[in-house]
C-alpha positions as CSV (number, residue, x, y, z in Angstrom):
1,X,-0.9,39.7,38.0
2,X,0.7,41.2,35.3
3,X,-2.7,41.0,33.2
4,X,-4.9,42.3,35.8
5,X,-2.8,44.8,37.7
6,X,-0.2,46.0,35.4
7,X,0.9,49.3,36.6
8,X,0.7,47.7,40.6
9,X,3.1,45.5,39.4
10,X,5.5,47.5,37.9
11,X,5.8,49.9,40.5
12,X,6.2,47.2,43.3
13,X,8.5,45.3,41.3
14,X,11.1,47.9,40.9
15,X,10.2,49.0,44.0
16,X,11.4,45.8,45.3
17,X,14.2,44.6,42.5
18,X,15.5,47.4,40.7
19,X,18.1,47.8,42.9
20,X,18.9,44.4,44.8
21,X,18.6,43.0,40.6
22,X,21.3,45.3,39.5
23,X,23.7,44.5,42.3
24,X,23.2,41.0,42.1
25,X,24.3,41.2,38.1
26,X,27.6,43.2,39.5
27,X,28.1,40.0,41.7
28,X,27.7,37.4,38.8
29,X,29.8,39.3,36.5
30,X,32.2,39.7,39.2
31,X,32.8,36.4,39.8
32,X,33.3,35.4,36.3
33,X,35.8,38.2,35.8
34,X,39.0,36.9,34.6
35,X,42.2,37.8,37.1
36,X,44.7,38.3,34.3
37,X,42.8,39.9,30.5
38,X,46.2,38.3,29.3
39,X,45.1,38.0,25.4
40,X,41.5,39.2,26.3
41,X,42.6,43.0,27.2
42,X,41.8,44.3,23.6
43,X,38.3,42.8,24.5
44,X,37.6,44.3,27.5
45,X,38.7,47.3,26.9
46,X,36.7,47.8,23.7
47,X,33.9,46.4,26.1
48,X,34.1,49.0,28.8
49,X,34.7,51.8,26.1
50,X,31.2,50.9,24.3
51,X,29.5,50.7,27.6
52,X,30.8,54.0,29.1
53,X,30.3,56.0,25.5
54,X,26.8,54.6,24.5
55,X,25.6,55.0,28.1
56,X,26.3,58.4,27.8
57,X,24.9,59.0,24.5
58,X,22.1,57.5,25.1
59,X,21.2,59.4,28.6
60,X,23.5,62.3,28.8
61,X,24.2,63.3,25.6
62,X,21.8,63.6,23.1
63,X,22.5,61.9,20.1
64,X,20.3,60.3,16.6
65,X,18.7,57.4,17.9
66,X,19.1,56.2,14.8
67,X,23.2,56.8,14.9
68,X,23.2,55.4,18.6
69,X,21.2,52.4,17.6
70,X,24.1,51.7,14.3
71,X,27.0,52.0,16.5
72,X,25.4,49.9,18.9
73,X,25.2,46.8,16.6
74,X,28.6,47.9,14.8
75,X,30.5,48.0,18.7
76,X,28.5,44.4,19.0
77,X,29.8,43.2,15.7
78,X,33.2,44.1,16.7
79,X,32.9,42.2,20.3
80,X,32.0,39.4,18.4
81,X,34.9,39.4,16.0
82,X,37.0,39.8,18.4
83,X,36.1,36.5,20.9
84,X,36.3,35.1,17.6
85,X,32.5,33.8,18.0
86,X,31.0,31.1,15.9
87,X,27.4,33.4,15.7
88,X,29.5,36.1,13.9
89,X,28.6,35.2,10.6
90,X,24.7,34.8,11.3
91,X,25.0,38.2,13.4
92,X,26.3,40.2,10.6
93,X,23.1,40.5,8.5
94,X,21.1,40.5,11.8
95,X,23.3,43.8,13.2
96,X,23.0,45.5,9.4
97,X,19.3,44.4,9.2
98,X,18.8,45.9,12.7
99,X,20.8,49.1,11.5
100,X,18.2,49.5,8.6
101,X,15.4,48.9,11.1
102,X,16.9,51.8,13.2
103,X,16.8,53.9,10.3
104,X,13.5,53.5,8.9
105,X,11.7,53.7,12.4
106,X,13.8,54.7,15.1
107,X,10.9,55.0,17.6
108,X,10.3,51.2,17.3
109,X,13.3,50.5,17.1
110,X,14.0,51.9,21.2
111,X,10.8,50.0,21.5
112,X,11.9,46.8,20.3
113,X,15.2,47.8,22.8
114,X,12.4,47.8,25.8
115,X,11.3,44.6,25.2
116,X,14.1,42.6,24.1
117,X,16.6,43.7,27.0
118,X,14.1,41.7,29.9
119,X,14.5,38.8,27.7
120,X,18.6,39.0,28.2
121,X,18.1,37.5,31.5
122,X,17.0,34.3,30.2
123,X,19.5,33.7,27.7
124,X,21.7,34.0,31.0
125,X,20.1,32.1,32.8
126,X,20.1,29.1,29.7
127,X,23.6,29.7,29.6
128,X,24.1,29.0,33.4
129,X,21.8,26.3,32.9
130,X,23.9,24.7,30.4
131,X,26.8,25.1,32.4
132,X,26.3,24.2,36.0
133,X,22.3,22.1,35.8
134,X,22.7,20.5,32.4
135,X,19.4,17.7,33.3
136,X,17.5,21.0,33.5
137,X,18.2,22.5,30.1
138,X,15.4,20.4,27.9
139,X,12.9,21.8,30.9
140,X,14.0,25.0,30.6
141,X,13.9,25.1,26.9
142,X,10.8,23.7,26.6
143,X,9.2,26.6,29.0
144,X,10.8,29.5,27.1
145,X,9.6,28.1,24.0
146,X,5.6,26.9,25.4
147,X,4.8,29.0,28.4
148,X,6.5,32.4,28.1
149,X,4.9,33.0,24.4
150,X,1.2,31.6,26.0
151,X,1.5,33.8,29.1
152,X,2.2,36.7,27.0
153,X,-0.8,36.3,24.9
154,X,-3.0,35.9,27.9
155,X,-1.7,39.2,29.3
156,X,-1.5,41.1,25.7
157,X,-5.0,39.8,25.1
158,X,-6.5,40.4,28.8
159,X,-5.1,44.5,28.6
160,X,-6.7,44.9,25.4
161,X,-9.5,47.1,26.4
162,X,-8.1,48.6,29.5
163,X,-6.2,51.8,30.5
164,X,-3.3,52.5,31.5
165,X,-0.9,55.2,32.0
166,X,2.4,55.9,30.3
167,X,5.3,53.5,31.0
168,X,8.4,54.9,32.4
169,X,11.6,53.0,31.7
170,X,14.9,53.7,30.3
171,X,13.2,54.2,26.7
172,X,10.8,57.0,27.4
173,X,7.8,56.3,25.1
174,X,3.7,56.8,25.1
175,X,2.5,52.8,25.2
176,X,-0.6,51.5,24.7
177,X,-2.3,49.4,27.4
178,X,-1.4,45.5,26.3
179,X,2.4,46.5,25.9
180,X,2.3,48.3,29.1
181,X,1.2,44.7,30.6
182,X,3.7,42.4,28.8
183,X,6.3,44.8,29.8
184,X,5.3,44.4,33.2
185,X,5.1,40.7,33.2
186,X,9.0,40.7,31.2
187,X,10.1,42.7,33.0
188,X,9.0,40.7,36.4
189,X,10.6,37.5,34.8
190,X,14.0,39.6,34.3
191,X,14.2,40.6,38.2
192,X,13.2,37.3,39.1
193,X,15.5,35.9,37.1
194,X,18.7,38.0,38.3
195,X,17.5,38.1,42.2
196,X,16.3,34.7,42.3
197,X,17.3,32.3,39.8
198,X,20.7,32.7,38.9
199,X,22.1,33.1,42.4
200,X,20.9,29.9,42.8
201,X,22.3,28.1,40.3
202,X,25.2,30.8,39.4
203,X,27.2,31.5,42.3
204,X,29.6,28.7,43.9
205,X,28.5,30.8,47.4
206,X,26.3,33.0,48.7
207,X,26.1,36.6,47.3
208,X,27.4,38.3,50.4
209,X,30.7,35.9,50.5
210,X,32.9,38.4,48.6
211,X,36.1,35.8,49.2
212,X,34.9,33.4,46.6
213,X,35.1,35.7,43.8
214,X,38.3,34.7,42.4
215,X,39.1,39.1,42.2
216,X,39.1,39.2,45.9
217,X,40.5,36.1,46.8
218,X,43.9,35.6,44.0
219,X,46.6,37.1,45.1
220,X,46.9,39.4,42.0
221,X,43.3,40.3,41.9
222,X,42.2,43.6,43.0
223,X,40.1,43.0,46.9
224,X,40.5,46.4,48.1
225,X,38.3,47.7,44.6
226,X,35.6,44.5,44.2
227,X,34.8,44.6,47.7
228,X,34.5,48.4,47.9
229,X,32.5,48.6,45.1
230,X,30.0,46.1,46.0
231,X,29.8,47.4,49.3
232,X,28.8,50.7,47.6
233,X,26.5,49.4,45.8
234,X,24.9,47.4,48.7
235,X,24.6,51.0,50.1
236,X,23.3,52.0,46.8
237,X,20.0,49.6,46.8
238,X,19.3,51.0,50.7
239,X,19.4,54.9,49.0
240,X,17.3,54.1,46.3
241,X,14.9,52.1,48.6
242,X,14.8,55.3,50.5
243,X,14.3,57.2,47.5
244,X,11.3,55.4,46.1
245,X,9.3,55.8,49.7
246,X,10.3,59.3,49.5
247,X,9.2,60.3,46.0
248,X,8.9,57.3,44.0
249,X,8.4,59.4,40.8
250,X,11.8,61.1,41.0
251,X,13.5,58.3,42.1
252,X,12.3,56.3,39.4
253,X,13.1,59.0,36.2
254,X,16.8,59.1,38.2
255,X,16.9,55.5,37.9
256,X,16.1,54.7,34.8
257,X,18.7,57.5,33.1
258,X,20.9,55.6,34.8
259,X,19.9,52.0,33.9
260,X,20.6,52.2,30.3
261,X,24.8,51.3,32.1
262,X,23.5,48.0,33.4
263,X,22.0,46.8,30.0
264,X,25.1,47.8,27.8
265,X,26.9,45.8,30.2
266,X,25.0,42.7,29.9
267,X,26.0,42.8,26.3
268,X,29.9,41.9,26.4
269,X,29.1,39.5,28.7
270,X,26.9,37.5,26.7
271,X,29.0,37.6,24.2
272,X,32.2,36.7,26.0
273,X,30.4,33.9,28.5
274,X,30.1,31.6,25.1
């Protein structure tokens, strides 16, 4: 699909996913928050600082790409220093390296930001894997490493000689046709993977049962809050459903200004779920 109808697809599948995907990663985090930071608060709260201040940066206020791309890796760095991670020493040169990158070419370096972040959902998804379906992880593995580089050959290869129009997404950029098509095709496997996948094999309940998160349900959690904001953002996904049959180009620029929170998100997470 993503080969022969790339544009289609994109605009049905955030249609469809862009906002059921981002409340479904609201309700996995959610129910891996801890109750008590205890030792952890200097972590979080250097977590939710880096996610509110790039967010803005990158959207709201303008800022170098080049600078927001450094303190990006730099706020990473320090996340991983602090959970005291064993990748910190191989994620040094990597962060530097990617500052350098960032420098040099700062236009491919928001590209390589496009097409890396869909991949995020897999590494969550191995991580769940690893976690909760441990006969599946060789399968899984095997598929990442086989299939996913195959399929995107077929559809970089199929697009070659086609048109399309510009992409929209949180990285505004001019794309030419084949990236436009494995965008669409990453970015399917990211949705599919949040709305599908990991609620499947992530959650001890369903999605809608806010009383197993351990938030709502622990006496010193916070109920009232986790349940109101999920409930908000339930209401959310219906809005912006609304919004994209109404004017699905304005709805989708809003979106997307906005989507650049969700992504910075996913980052202390991965870090802190090792």
């Amino acid at each position: 699909m993503a080969a022969w109808f790339p544009v289609q697809l994109s605009l049905a599948a955030v249609f469809l996913f862009a906002g059921p995907h981002n409340w479904m990663e609201a309700r996995y985090f959610a129910a891996r928050m801890p109750v008590r930071w205890g030792a952890q608060r200097p972590f979080f709260v250097v977590a939710i600082t880096g996610i509110a201040a790039l967010s803005l940066t990158f959207s709201s206020i303008p800022l170098h790409r080049s600078v927001w791309h450094s303190a990006t890796a730099l706020w990473v760095l320090i996340l991983l220093r602090m959970s005291r991670s064993e990748v910190f020493s191989i994620a040094l040169p990597i962060a530097f390296g990617w500052m350098a990158f960032a420098w040099a070419v700062p236009g491919v370096a928001d590209l390589a930001l496009l097409f890396l972040h869909p991949l995020t959902a897999l590494w969550f998804v191995h991580r769940q894997i690893g976690r909760t379906r441990p006969e599946w992880l060789a399968g899984f593995r095997m598929l990442a490493v086989a299939l996913l580089p195959l399929a995107s050959l077929v559809v970089w290869s199929h697009r070659a000689s086609f048109a399309v129009p510009t992409l929209a997404s949180f990285v505004q950029l001019l794309l030419p046709p084949t990236l436009v098509a494995l965008h669409a095709f990453l970015e399917l496997l990211h949705y599919g993977a949040w709305v599908f996948l990991l609620p499947l094999i992530g959650l001890a309940s369903a999605p809608w049962d806010f009383g197993a998160i351990p938030l709502v349900r622990h006496r010193a959690g916070w109920p009232r809050l986790v349940k109101a904001a999920l409930l908000a953002g339930a209401a959310a996904v219906t809005l912006l459903w609304v919004g994209f049959f109404l004017d699905y180009r304005t709805t989708r620029e809003v979106y997307f200004t906005l989507a650049i929170v969700h992504v910075m998100a996913e980052v202390p997470f991965l870090v802190w779920l090792r």
